[in-house]
N, C-alpha and C positions, 0 to 999 in steps of 0.2 A: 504493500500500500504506500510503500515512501515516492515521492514527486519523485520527477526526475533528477538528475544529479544535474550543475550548473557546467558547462565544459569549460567556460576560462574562469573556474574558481581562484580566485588569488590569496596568496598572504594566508592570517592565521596558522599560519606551521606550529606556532608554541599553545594553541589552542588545539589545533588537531589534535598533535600529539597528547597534551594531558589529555582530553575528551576520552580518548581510544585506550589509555593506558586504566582509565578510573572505569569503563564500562566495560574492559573483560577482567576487572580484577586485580590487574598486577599492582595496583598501589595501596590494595586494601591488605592489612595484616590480618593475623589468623582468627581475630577474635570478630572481625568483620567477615568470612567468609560465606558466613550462612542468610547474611542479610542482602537485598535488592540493591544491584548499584543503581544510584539516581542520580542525574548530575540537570544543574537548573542554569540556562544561558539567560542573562538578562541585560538587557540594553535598551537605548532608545529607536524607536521607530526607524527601518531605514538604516540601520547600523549593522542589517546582514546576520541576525540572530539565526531564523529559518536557513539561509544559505547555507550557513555553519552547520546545523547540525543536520540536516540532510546530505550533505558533503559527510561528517561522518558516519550515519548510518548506511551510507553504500560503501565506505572503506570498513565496515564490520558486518556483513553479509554473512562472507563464509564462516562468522565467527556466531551468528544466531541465525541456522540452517531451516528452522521451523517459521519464520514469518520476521515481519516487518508492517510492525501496526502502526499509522499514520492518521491524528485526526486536526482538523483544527478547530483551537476550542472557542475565537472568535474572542476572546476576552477581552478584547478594547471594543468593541460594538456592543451595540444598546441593548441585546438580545444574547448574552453568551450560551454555548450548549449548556445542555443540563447535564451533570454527571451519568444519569442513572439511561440516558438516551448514545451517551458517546461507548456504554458500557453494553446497550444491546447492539448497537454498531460493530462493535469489537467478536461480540459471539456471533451474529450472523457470520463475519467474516473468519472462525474459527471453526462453522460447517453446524453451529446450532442451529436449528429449527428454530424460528418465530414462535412457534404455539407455546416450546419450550423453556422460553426466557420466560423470569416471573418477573411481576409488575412489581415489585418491592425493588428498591434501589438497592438495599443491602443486601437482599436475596441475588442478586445478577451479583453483586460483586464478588460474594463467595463462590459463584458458579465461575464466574471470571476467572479468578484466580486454581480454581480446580481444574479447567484446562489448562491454566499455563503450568501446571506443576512439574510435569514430566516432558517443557520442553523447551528449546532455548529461544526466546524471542524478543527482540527490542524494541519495545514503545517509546514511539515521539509525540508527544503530545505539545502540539504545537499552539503559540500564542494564548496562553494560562489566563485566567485572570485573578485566580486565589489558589490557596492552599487546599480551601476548601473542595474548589471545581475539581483536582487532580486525584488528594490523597484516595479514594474510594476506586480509583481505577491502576493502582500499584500495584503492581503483583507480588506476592509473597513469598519467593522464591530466589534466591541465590543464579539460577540458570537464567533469568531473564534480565532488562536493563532498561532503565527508563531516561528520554532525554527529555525534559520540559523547558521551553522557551517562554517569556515573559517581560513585557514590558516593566513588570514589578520583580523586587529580587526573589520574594518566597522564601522568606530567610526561615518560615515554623514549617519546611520539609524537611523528618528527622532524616541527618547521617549523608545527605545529596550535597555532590561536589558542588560548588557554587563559582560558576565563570560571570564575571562582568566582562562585556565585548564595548570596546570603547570603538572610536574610529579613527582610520586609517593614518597611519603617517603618510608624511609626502612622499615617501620614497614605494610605500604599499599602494597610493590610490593613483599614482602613476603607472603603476603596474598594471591597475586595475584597467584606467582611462587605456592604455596601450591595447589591451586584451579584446576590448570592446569596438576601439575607435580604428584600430589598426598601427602597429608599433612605429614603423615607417612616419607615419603622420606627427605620433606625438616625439620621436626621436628628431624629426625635422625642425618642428617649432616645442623645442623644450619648454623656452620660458613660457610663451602662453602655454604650454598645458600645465605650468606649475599654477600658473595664476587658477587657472579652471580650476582644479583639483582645490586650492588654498580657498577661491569663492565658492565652492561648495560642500569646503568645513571637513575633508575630509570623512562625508557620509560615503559609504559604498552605494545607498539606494541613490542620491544625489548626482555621483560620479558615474551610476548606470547609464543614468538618464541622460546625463551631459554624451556620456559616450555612443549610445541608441542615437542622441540628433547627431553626431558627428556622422555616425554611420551609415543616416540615411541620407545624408550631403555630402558626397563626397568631393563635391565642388568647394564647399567653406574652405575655410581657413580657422583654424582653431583659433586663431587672434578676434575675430570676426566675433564667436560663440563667446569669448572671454570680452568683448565688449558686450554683449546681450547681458552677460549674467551680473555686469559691474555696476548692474541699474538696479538697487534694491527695490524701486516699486514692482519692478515685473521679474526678479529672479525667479519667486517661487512658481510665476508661468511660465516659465523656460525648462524649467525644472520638472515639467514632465511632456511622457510621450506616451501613446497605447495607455494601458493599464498602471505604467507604469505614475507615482505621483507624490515629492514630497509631504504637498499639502495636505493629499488625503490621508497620507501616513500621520501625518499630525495631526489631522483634525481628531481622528478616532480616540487618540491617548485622550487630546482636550476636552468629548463631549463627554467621557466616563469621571471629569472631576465635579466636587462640587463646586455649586456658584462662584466663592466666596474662595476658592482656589484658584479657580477662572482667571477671577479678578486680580489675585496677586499675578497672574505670569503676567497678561494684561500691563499691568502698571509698572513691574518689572521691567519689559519690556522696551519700555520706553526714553532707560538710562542707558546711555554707551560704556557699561564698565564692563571690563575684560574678566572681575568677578567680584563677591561683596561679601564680607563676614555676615551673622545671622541676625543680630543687632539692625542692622539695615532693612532688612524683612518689618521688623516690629515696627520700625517709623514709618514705612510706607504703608504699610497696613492700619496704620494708625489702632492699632491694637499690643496686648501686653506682649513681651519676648516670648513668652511660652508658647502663645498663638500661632504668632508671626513663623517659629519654627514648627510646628504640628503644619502649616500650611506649606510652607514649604519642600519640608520634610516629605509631603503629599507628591507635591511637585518631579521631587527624587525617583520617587516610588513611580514613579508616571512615565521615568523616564524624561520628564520637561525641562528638568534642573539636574546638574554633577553638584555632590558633594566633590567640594574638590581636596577635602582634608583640611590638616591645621595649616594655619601659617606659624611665623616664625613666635610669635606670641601666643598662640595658641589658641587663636580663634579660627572656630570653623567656618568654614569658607564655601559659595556655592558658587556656581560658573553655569549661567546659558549658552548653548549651541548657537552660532550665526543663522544658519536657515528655525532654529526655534524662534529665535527675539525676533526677526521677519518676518514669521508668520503669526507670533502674538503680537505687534504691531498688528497687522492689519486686522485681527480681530478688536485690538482696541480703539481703530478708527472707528470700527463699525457698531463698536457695543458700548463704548464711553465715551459720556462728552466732551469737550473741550476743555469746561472748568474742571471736571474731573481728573482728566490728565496733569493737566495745571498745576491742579491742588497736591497730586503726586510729585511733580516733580518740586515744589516750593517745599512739600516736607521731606522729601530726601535729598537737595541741596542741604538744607537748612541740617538737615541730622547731622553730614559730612560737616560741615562749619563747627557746628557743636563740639564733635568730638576732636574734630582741628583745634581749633582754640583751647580746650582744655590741656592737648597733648602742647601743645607749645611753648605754654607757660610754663614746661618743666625743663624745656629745654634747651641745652647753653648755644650763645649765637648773639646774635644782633640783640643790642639793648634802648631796642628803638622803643617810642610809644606803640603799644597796642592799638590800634585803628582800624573800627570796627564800622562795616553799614548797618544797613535798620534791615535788610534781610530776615526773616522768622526765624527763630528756632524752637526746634518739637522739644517738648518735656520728655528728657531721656531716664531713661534707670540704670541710676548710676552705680547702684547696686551691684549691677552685675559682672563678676568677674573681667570680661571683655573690653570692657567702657574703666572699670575700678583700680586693676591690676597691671595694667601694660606699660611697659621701660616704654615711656615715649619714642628714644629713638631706635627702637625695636617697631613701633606702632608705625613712623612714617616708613622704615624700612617694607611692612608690612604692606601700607597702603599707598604706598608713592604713586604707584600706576591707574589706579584707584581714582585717587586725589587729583592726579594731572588730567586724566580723561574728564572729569568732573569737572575741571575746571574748564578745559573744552570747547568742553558741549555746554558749559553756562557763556561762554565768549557766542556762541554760533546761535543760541537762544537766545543771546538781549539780554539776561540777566548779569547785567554787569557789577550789581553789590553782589553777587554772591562770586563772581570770579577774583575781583580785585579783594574781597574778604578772604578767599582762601588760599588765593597766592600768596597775601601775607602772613599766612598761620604757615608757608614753605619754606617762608624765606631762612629762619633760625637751621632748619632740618640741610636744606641748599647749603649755607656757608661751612656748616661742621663738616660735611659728609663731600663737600668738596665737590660740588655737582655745582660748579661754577655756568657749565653752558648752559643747563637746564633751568636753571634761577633767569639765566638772560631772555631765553626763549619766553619762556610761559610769562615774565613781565614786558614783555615787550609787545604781546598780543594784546594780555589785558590789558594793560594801558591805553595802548590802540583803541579797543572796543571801548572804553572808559572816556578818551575822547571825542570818537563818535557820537558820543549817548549824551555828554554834557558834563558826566560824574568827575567835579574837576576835585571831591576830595581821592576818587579810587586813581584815579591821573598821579595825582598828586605821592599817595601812598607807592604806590609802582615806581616812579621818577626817584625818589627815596633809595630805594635798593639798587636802582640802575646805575646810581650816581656811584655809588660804592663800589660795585662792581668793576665801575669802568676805569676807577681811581686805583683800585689797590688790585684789584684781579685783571691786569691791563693786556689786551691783547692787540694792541692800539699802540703800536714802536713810536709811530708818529706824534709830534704834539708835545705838550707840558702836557701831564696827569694833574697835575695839584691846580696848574692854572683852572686849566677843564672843571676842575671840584670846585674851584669859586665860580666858574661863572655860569654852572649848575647850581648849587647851593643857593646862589645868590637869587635864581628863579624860583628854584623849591621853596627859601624862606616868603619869597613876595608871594605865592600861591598861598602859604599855609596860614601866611596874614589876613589875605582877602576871604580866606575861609576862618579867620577870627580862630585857629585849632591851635593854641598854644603850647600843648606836646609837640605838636608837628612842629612849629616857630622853632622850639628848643633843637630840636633835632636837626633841622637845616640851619641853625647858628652855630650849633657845634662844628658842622662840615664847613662852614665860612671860618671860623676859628682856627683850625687844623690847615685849612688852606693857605693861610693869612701869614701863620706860622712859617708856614713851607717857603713862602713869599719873603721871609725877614721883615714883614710890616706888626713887628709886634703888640702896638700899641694896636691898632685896628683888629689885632687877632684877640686881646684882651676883651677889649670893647664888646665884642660878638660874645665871646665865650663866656663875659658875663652876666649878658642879656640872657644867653643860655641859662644860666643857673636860677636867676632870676623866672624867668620864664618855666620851668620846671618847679620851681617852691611853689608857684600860684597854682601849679594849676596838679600838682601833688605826683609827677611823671618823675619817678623815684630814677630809674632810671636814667633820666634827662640830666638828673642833680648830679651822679654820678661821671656820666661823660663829659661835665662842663668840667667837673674838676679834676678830672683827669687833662682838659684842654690846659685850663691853669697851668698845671703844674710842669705841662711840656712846656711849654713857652717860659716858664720858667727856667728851664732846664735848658733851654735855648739861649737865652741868655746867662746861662753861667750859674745861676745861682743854686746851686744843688741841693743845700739846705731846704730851698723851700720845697723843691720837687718832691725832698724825701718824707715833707710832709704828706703826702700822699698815704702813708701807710693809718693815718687818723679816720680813713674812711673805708676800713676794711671791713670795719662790721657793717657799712650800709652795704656795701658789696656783697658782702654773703646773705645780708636779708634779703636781694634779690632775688634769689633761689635759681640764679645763671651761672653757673659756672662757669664760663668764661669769663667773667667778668669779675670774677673773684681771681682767676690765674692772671686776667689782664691787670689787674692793679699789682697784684705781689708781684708782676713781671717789672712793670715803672717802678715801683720801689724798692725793690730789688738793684737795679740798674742805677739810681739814683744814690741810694747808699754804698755802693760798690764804688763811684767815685768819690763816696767822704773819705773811705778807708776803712769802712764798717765791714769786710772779706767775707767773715763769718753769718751774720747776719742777713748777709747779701747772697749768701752758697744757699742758703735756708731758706728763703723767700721765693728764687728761683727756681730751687728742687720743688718745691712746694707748687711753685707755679708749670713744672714742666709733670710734675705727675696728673694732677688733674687734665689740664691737655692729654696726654694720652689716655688718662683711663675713659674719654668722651671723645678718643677720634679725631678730636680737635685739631686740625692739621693747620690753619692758619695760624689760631694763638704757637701753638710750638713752635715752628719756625721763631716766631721773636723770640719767645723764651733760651733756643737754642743759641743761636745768637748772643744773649745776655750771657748766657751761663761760656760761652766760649771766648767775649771779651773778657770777662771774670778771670778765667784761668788762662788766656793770655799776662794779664795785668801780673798776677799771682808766680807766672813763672812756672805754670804747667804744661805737664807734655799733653795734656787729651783735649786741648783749646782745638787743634786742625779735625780731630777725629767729629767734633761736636762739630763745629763750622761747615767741614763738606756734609754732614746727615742734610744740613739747612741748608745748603746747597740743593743736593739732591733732591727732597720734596720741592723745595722753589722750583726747578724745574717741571719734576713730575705734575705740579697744579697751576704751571703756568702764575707765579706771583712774583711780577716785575719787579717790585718795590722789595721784596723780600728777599731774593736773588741778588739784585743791586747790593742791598748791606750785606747779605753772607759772603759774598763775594770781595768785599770792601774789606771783612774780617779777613778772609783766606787770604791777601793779598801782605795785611798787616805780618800776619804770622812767617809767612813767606819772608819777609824784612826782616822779619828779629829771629831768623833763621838764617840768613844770610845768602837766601837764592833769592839774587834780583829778577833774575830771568823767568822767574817761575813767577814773583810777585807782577813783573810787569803784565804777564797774560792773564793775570785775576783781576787788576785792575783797570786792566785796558777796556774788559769787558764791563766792570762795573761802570768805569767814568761814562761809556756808550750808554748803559741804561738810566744812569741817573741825567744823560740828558733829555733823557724823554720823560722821565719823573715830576723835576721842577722844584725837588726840594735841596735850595741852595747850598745852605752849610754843609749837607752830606754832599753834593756833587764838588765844593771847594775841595773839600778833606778826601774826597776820594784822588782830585788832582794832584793836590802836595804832597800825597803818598806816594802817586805813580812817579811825580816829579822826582822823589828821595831814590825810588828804584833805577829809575834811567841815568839819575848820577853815580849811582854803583856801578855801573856799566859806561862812564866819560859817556851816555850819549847826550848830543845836543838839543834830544828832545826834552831833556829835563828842564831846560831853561820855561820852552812852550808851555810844560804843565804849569810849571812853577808862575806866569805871569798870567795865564787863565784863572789860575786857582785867584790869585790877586784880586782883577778884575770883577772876579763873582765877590769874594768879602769888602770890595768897595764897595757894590751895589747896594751890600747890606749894612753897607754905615759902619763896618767892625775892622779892626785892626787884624794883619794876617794872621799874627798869631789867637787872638780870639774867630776868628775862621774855622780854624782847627782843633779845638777843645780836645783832651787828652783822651777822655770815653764819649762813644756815642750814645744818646737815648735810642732805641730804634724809634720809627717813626709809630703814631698814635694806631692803636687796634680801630681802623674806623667804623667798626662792628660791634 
């Protein structure tokens, strides 16, 4: 009774084989021998369930000599057989007589199983819909086998091997497409049959069908068919040919859920995330977590939704198929409204934000004001372990791709308070984790959309981090960097005026402040970075207070005065009430640095260890770098041998993260140490390179001190370039109103964490 066998069956080899190995036995140990092998295929629609085990029930023929019983049980249709009807089926076809079957369901199944006792036969019982439908048609016998397929896994069949059939990799649905379309064809045009295969999600019923229309055109062009299907409104009508039909395959799982199930894939649906922990269900469902998974979990079972396991935090996680969220799409054009959808996706923006902002605030980065739109957020339960328990930067790790796509499809939808909201709950996760381009992208769109829309504070918040980036993560040779940061800042501050945001003010004075500094206009960098401090007391941006006096005390330190710089260490507990760790390493890294030039060694080794362990135990790759640095002028000063070993590590990450300004002064260190080693030759090619980058920098005192070092190396070596350094270096500490020798200060501050 088995269908016929498929002639270009593909793939499955590591399913074949265990199928074939668990339904004659050989995997079963002795105390299993006397019992029914069962083994249950379950997948989504169109994932080749049937294929599979009809494919193995003709490779085990000569292995069950007595028959091959084949029914289908219809279990996604409105109408599944009835057990006690698939069970007179079964005896008719074992040579019972009709008059002879009883009408009692359990009376047929013990007569069932009475002929199969003495003989060896394999049941496939095709397309299940419960436990229920199947168990009463099992045979009780060791000689015979049973293979059940099922949209649902049928996890209460006692002792049945249990296969999950996923779909295709690229390299198997290629196979497949080849098998169908003709190898030639798709060997000719590889890449469109990659794309075909990749738009059709790697279903084998999908890739059928793509391959049936290739075959019966043999005129197209597979590029042709891979433009058809790249049209999500009319894929899933391309998507079938004959009999053949994603849509109907899905529709049948969809009409066997309840309403209220429907409606989750429905609204699901309708967000572009590649997958979403269980928490996300509950808010869009606008019901409690427990629901929200019981429906989903539904979903699973349907086949409609992958559990796709834990992530790295431990939450569980679920994944829609492309042709599924396509085709519930188009049932939620047609069965929910407009506000409906609406309302979905405002409360699962709004959840994403929620749980963004909470996770940000723990973690170390940028200590900018929080700035936030009036976007909604759902009332979450906070309660539960998922939302309550996750290492923030475990969570963005977790949800990064999550989050970016989110933020999107809120650019492509118009909702520009909830993109410019969520790219800023990134921006902390971006700078630690050194995902410099990704930070530029994703604010470069928002922004975009921010000022298309008019939203000049989401503009404004965007423009903020961009500035930074472009300052201190510079991939931009050309130009002053610091200039650029004032005559950015200087726009940022006049925006965040006109929007009366006095966070924002402080924030864009401090970046004038630093600039200002870098300029040698100290008094004008004061001025700003006071207003900054000021500006942050009124309006309680703890933070804000923090980085203005961190600007203080550089300018201080600019000018020479050490002492005050090292005041800096009086605000190490507002530093830690932050609860940023950055920003607790960024200050012990200045006061650290600052005391190191009173003479305080000790003190200074302790500050900076302190400041280089927290950077690492957070990843932190930009604060280390300075820290490194510090601690390698340090034991330069000191008269240590592991100053070069610390200075090239800070080399090497400046390179590896592309940070101009940080590169610049490790470089400026390796060149020193090179000097008071007595290789000129080695010093000139570290400083050659630094003086190149700090002229695209703009921060004077270090480009002076970088020239009069190169200048001291090239007279080690009579050349007459020494003179050139030596009256450039001049030139620049004319500029800045200081005498050569205050040009050149004996330690450097590195320049300000502008994060």
């Amino acid at each position: 009774m088995l269908p016929t066998d498929i002639a270009d069956f593909t793939g499955r080899e590591e399913h074949v084989t265990a199928l074939c190995q668990h339904l004659l036995g050989l995997d079963q140990d002795t105390r299993r021998h006397y019992a029914t092998p069962v083994a249950t295929i379950s997948g989504m629609g169109g994932v080749g369930k049937t294929t599979l085990a009809v494919h193995v029930g003709h490779r085990l023929t000569t292995a069950y000599p007595d028959g091959q019983l084949y029914v289908n049980l219809r279990g996604v249709e409105t109408s599944p057989l009835r057990s006690g009807d698939v069970l007179a089926k079964f005896l008719r076809a074992l040579g019972v007589d009709s008059r002879m079957i009883p009408a009692d369901e359990a009376e047929r199944a013990e007569l069932f199983r009475t002929h199969l006792a003495s003989r060896r036969v394999l049941l496939l019982l095709d397309n299940a819909a419960s436990e229920e439908q199947v168990r009463p048609i099992i045979p009780g016998t060791a000689t015979c086998a049973v293979m059940i397929t099922s949209r649902s896994r049928l996890a209460g069949i006692e002792g049945a091997r249990r296969l999950d059939v996923d779909v295709f990799s690229s390299a198997a649905a290629l196979r497949l497409l080849a098998a169908v379309a003709g190898g030639d064809r798709v060997a000719a045009e590889h890449l469109d049959a990659t794309q075909i295969v990749t738009l059709c999600g790697g279903l084998p019923l999908a890739i059928r069908v793509a391959g049936a229309r290739l075959a019966g055109r043999p005129a197209w062009r597979l590029g042709h068919l891979a433009t058809m299907l790249g049209d999500e409104r009319r894929r899933l009508d391309w998507l079938a040919t004959g009999d053949l039909a994603v849509r109907a395959s899905l529709t049948l799982s969809y009409q066997a859920l309840d309403e209220r199930t429907r409606g989750l894939l429905r609204l699901l649906s309708v967000f572009d995330l590649p997958d979403f922990p269980a928490w996300f269900v509950a808010v869009v469902l606008e019901e409690t977590l427990a629901s929200g998974i019981a429906h989903a979990e539904a979903l699973v079972d349907a086949q409609l939704l992958t559990a796709a396991g834990a992530d790295v935090c431990g939450q569980q996680r679920y994944r829609i198929h492309d042709l599924v969220r396509l085709f519930a799409r188009e049932r939620a054009a047609q069965e929910e409204t407009g506000e409906a959808v609406a309302d979905a996706l405002r409360r699962g923006f709004g959840g994403w934000l929620a749980v963004a902002e909470r996770m940000a605030r723990h973690m170390p980065g940028p200590c900018y004001a929080a700035i936030s739109g009036p976007a909604r957020r759902p009332l979450m339960d906070w309660s539960h372990p998922d939302l309550s328990a996750p290492d923030p930067g475990l969570w963005f790790d977790a949800e990064r791709a999550t989050v970016l796509s989110t933020i999107r499809q809120a650019c492509v939808l118009g909702y520009d308070d909830v993109a410019f909201d969520l790219a800023g709950c990134m921006e902390k996760y971006f700078d630690v984790r050194g995902m410099y381009s990704d930070w530029a992208d994703v604010n470069t769109e928002v922004m975009s959309v921010c000022q298309a829309a008019g939203n000049h504070l989401g503009e404004a918040v965007m423009l903020r981090g961009l500035i930074d980036l472009s300052t201190w993560v510079d991939d931009q040779p050309a130009g002053d960097a610091m200039s650029r940061q004032y005559d950015e800042a200087a726009r940022l501050l006049e925006m965040f005026t006109q929007l009366r945001h006095e966070p924002g003010m402080s924030d864009a004075a401090v970046m004038c402040a630093w600039a200002l500094t870098a300029a040698g206009d100290y008094s004008a960098a004061a001025a700003h970075a006071s207003e900054a401090l000021q500006l942050a007391e009124r309006s309680d941006h703890r933070g804000g207070r923090v980085r203005a006096r961190l600007a203080l005390s550089l300018i201080s330190y600019e000018q020479g005065r050490f002492a005050d710089a090292a005041l800096l260490t009086e605000i190490l507990d507002e530093a830690r009430a932050l609860n940023n760790p950055r920003w607790v390493a960024t200050v012990l890294q200045f006061a650290g640095t600052a005391l190191a030039d009173l003479g305080h060694f000790a003190r200074s080794q302790q500050m900076l260890h302190e400041s280089l362990s927290i950077t690492q135990r957070y990843g932190d790759t930009y604060t280390e770098v300075f820290t490194l640095v510090a601690l390698a002028r340090l034991d330069l000063r000191r008269g240590s041998s592991t100053g070069r070993e610390t200075a090239e590590a800070a080399v090497t990450l400046s390179r590896e993260y592309n940070m101009t300004h940080h590169l610049a002064e490790a470089l400026l260190l390796l060149g020193e140490i090179e000097l008071a080693e007595d290789h000129p030759a080695e010093a000139i090619d570290r400083l050659e390179e630094s003086v190149a980058l700090w002229r695209t920098r703009g921060w004077h005192s270090l480009h002076a001190t970088a020239l009069e070092r190169l200048g001291h190396a090239y007279a080690r070596t009579g050349s007459p370039a020494a003179q050139q350094a030596f009256d450039e270096a001049r030139a620049i500490s004319a500029r800045l109103l200081v005498t050569a020798e205050q040009a050149s200060p004996p330690t450097l501050l590195p320049p300000p964490d502008a994060h």
